[in-house]
C-alpha positions as CSV (number, residue, x, y, z in Angstrom):
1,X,15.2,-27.1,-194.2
2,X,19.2,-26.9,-194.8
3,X,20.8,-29.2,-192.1
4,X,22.7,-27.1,-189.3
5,X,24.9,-28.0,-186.7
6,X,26.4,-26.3,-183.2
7,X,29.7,-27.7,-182.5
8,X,31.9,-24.7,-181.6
9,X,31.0,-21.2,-181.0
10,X,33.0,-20.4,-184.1
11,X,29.5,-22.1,-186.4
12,X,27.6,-19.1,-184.7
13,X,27.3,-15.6,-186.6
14,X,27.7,-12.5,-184.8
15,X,23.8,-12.0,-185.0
16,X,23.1,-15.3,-184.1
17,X,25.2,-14.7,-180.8
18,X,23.6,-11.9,-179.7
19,X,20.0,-13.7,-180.5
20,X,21.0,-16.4,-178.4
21,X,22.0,-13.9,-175.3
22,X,18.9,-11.9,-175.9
23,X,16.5,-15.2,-176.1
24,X,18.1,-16.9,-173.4
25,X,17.9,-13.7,-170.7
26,X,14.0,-13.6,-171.7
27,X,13.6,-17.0,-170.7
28,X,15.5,-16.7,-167.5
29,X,12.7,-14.8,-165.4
30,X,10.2,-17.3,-166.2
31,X,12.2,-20.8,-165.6
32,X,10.3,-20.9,-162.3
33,X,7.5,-20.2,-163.6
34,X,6.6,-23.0,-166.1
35,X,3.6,-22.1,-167.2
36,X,4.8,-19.0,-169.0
37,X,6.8,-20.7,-171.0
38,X,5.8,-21.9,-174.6
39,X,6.2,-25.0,-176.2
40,X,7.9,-24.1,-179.2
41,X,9.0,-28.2,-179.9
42,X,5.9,-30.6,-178.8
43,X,6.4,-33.9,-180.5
44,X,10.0,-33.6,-180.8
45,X,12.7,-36.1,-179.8
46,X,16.0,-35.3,-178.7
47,X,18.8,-38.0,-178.6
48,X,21.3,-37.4,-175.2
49,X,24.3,-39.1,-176.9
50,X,26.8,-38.7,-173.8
51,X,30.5,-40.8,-174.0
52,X,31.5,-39.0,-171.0
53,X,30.1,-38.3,-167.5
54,X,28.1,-35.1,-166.8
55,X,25.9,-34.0,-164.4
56,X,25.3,-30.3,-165.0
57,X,25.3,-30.5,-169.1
58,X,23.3,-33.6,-169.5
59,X,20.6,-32.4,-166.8
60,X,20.5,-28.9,-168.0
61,X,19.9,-29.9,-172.0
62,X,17.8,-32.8,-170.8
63,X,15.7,-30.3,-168.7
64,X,15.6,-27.6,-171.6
65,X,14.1,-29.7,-173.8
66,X,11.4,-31.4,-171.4
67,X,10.5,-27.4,-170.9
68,X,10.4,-26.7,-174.8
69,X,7.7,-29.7,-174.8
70,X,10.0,-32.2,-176.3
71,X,10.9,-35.4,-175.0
72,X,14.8,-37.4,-174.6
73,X,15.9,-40.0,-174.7
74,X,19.5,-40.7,-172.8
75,X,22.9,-42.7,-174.1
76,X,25.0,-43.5,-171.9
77,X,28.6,-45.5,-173.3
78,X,28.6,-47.4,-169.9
79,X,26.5,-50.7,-170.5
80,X,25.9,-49.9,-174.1
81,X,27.0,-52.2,-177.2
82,X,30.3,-50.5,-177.5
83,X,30.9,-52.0,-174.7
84,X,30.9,-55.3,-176.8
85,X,33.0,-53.9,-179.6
86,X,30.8,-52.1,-181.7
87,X,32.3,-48.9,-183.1
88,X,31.2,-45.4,-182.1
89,X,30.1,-44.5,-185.7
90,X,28.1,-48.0,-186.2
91,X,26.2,-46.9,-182.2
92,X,26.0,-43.2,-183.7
93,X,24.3,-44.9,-187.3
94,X,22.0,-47.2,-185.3
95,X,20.8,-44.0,-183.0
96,X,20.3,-42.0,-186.3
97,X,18.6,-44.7,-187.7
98,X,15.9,-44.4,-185.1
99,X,14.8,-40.8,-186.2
100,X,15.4,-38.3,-183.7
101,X,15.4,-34.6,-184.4
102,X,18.3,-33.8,-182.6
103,X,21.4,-34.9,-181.4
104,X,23.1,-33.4,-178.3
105,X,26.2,-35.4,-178.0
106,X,29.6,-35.3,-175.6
107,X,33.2,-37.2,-176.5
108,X,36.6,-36.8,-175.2
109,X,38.1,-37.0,-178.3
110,X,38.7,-34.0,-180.6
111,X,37.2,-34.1,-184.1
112,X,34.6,-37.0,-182.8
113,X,32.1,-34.6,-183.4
114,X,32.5,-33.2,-186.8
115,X,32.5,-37.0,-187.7
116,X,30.0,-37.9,-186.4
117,X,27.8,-34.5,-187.9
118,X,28.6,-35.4,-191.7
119,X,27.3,-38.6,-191.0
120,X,24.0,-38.4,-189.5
121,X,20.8,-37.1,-190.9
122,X,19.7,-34.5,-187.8
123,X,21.7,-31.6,-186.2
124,X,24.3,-32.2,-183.9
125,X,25.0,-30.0,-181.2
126,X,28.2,-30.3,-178.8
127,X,27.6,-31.0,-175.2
128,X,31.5,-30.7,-175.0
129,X,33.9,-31.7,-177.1
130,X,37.6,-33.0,-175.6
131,X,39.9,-29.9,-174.9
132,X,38.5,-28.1,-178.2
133,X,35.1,-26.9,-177.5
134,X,31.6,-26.4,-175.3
135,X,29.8,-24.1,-176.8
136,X,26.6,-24.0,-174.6
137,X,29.3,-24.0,-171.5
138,X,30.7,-20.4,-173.0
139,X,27.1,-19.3,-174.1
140,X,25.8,-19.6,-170.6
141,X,28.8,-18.1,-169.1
142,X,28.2,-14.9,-171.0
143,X,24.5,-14.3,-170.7
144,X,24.9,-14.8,-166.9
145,X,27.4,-11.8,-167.0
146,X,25.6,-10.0,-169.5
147,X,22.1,-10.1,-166.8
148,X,24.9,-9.0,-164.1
149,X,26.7,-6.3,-165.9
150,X,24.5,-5.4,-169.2
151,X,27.2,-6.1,-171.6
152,X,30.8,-7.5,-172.1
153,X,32.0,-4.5,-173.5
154,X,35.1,-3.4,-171.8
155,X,34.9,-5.8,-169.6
156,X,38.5,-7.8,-168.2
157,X,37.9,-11.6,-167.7
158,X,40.7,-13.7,-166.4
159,X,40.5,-17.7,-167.2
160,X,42.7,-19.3,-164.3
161,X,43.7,-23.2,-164.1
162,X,44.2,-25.5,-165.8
163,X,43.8,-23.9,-169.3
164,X,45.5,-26.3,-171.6
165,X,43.3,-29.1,-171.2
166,X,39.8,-27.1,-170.7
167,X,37.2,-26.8,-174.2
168,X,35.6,-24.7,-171.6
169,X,38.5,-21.9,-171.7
170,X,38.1,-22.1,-175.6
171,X,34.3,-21.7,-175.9
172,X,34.6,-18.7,-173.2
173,X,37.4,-16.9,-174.9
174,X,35.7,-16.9,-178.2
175,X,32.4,-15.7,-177.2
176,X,33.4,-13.0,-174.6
177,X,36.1,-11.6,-177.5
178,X,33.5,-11.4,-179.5
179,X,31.7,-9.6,-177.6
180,X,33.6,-6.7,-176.6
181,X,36.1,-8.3,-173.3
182,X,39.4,-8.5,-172.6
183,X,40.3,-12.0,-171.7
184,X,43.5,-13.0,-170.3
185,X,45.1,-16.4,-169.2
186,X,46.4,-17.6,-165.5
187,X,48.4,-20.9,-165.5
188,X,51.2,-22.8,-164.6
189,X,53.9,-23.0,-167.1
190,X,52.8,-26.7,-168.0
191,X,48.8,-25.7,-168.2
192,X,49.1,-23.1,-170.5
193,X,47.4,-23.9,-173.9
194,X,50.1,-24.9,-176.9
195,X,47.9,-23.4,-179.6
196,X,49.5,-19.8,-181.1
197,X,46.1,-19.2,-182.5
198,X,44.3,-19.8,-179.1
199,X,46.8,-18.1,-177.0
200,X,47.7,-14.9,-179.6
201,X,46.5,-11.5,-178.2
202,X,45.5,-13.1,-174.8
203,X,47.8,-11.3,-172.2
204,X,49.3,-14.1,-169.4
205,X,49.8,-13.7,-165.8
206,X,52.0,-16.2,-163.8
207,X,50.6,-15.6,-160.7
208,X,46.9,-15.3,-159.7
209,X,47.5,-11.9,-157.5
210,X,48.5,-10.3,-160.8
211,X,45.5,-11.7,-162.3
212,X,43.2,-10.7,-159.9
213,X,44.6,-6.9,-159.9
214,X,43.8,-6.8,-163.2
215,X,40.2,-8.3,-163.8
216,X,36.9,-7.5,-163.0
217,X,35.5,-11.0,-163.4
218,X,37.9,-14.4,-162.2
219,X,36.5,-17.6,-164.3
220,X,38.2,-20.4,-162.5
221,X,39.0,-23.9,-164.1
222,X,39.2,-27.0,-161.9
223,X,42.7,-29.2,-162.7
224,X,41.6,-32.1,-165.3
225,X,43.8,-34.9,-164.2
226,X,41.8,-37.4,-166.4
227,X,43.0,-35.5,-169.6
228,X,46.4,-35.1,-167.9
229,X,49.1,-37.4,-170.2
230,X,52.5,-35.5,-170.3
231,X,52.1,-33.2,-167.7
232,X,50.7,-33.5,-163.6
233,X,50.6,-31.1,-160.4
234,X,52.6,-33.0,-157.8
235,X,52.8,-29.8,-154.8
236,X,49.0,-29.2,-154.5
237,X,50.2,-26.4,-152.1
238,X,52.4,-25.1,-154.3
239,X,49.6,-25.0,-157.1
240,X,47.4,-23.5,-154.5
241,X,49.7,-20.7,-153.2
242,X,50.5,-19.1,-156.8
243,X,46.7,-20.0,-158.4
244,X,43.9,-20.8,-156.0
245,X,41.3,-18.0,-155.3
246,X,41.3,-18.2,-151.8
247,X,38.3,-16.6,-149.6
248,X,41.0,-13.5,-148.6
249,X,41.9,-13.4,-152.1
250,X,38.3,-13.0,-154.0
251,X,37.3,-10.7,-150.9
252,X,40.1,-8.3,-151.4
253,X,38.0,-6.7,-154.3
254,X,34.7,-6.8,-153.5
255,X,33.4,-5.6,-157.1
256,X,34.6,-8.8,-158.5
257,X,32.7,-11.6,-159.4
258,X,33.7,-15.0,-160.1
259,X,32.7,-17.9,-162.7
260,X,33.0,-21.5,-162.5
261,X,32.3,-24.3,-164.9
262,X,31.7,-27.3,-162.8
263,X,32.4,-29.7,-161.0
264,X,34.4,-27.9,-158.6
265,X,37.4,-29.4,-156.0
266,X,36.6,-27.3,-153.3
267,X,40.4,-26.8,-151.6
268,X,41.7,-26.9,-154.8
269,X,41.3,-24.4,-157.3
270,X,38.9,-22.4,-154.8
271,X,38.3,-22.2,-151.2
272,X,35.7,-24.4,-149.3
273,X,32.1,-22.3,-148.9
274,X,33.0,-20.1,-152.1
275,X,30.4,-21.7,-154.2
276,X,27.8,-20.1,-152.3
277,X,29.7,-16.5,-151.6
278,X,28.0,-13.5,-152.2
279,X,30.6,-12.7,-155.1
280,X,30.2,-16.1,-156.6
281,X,27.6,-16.6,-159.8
282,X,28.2,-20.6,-159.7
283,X,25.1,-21.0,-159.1
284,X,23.1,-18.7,-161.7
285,X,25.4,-20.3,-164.2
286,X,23.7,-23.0,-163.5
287,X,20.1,-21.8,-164.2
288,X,21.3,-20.3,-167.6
289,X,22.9,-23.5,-168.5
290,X,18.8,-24.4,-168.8
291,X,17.8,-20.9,-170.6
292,X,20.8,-21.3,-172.6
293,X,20.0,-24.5,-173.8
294,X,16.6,-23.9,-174.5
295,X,17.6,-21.0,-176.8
296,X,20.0,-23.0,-178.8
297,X,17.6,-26.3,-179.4
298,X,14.6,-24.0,-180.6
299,X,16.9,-22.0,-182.6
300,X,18.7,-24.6,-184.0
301,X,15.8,-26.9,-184.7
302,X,13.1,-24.2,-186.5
303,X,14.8,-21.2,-187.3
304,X,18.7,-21.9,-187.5
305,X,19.4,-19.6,-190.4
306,X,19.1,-17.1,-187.8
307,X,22.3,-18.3,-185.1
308,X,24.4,-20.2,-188.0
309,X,25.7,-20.1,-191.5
310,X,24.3,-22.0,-193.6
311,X,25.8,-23.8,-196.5
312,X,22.7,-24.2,-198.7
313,X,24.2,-26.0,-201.7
């Protein structure tokens, strides 16, 4: 079987998108209900190759393959050999080495990935990829507004935050484009993206009152300070006044709904208690993170002709 990998949304064909939506909103309902579920991957292994801390992704794929009857096995950079000066492709060539299936791996640095994928003998799929890419992070986010609102079609999605340094913003401005929304940006001056191809078409609003009239659906970005280098946020109050959603401000239109990627700074970028508001779908992001997952590590590992391109040569 040709060799596949998933390390931006870009790898997946239209068809494969919508497979993936489709397949992971059927496995939604039953996610409680384990039994109903089939194991589609008994006997397989799945490598959690993870260079960066995570809660949500690393549980989430570790928990979608468990529930696809495979079993993981977890890589943590913190106490490993690299930590003794081995290099990251020698620890990638000794993991390979040990037969897995799969790789699910996460690095802050851009282009790690790709590297490490024309190296190794198993797919590779991206568990979040420095400020360039999380697929699974944008794949989740639009199934859990596709099983709200049916479809993305027509539908206006503001990103607001810290945009320049999120993969997250990437992943979700692919996906939901391709799928029928407007997106639009929200940011500082010094947190907008630098990329003309990211950024062309996308309209940008300076203040998050303008952003709100316009949307129907908020996705809010927390500030990464640790990938801050050249830029910071000194007035948190300031940052607040123009770009938080505060309770008054999500509750002024009551039809909207907002997204969030995790972790979130309560006080920061959002309001303390808004995780759990009635407007909020934090929290069923979260369960499609698992769905999601599950989708793409079938897929990818027995059928993956049908979610990517293949090159066959």
């Amino acid at each position: 079987m040709p060799l596949a990998h998933l390390l931006t949304t870009k790898d997946l064909t239209d068809q494969g998108l919508q497979a993936l939506l489709k397949e992971s909103n059927t496995i939604v309902p039953h996610l409680g209900h384990r039994h109903d579920l089939t194991y589609t991957l008994p006997g397989r292994n799945i490598a959690l190759v993870f260079f960066e801390p995570s809660t949500r992704t690393r549980l989430s794929f570790e928990t979608a393959a468990h529930r696809l009857g495979a079993s993981t096995a977890l890589f943590q950079q913190a106490g490993s050999s690299i930590e003794k000066g081995e290099t990251l492709l020698d620890t990638i060539q000794t993991i390979d080495a040990m037969k897995f299936d799969a790789l699910v791996i996460r690095h802050g640095l851009d282009g790690t990935q790709a590297q490490i994928a024309s190296t190794v003998s198993v797919p590779v799929i991206s568990a979040g990829e420095g400020t360039k890419a999380h697929p699974t992070q944008g794949l989740l986010d639009a199934s859990t507004l596709v099983e709200h609102y049916g479809t993305l079609e027509g539908m206006k999605l503001v990103i607001v935050g810290d945009v320049r340094h999120s993969r997250v913003a990437r992943s979700q401005v692919d996906v939901c484009t391709r799928l029928g929304a407007e997106v639009a940006i929200c940011a500082p001056s010094e947190l907008l993206p630098q990329e003309h191809d990211f950024t062309h078409g996308l309209q940008t609003f300076h203040h998050v009152d303008e952003a709100l009239e316009w949307c129907s659906v908020v996705s809010v970005l927390r500030l990464q300070r640790e990938r801050f280098t050249d830029v910071d946020i000194h007035d948190l109050d300031a940052y607040r006044q123009r770009f938080s959603l505060t309770r008054e401000r999500l509750e002024r239109y009551p039809e909207m709904r907002m997204i969030h990627p995790g972790p979130v700074n309560p006080g920061v970028e959002i309001d303390h208690g808004l995780i759990q508001h009635p407007q909020s779908l934090i929290h069923r992001q979260v369960t499609h993170g698992v769905a999601m997952r599950m989708a793409v590590i079938s897929r990818l590992l027995t059928q993956p002709s049908s979610i990517v391109s293949i090159n066959k040569s």
